[in-house]
N, C-alpha and C positions, 0 to 999 in steps of 0.2 A: 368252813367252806369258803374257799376263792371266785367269785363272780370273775365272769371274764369282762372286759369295758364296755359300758352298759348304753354310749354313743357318744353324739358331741359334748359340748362344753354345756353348761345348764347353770341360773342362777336359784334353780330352783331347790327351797328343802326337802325332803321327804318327808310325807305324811300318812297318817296310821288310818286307815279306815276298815270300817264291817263289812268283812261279804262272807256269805250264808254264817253268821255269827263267828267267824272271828278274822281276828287280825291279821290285815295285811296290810307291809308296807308298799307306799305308790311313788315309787319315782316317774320322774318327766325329764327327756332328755328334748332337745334344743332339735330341728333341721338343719341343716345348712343355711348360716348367712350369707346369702348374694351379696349383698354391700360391705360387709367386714371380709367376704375372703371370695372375689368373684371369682377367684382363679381355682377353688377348690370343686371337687365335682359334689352333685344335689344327691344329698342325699337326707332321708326323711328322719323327723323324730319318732321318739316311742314314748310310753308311758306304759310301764312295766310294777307288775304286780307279787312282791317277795316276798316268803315266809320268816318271821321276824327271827324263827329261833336258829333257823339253817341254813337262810340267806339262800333256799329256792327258790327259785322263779317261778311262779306260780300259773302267771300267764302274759302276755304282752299285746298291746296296739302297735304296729309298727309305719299305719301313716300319721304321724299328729304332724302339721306344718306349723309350725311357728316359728319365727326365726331368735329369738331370744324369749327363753321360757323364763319366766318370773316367778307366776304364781303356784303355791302347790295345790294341789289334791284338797277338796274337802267333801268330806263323807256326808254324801246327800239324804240318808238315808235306805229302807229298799233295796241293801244292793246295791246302790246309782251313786256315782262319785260326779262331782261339779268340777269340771275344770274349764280354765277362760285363757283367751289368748289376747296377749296385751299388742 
């Protein structure tokens, strides 16, 4: 299965975590950089939630703002995934 582009640019890995017992991978895409591209129009990051074997989308947040995402995903536990903006 072909994902269609998942957003901006992102330095971020994808990472595996548990929700209701199994695996899903967590990518994190980037917002718009105001200072690397002022001319570009604002638009938001996601952090979007994929089925590893079929590359579905599971589900997605489509405000995360950070303007250069770093960090991945780490499976808090519960359901609950930790992510931080550098």
């Amino acid at each position: 299965m072909e994902n269609p582009n998942l957003g901006n640019e992102t330095y971020v890995s994808p990472a595996i975590v548990k929700i209701d017992g199994k695996d899903h991978i967590v990518m994190i895409t980037s917002s718009t950089n105001p200072f690397g591209h002022p001319e570009a129009a604002k638009t938001m990051g996601k952090i979007i939630g994929i089925e590893p074997i079929s590359g579905k989308i599971l589900w997605e947040y489509k405000d995360w703002e950070c303007h250069i995402s770093v960090a991945s995903a780490v499976d808090a536990g519960n359901n609950k995934i930790l992510l931080w903006r550098i």
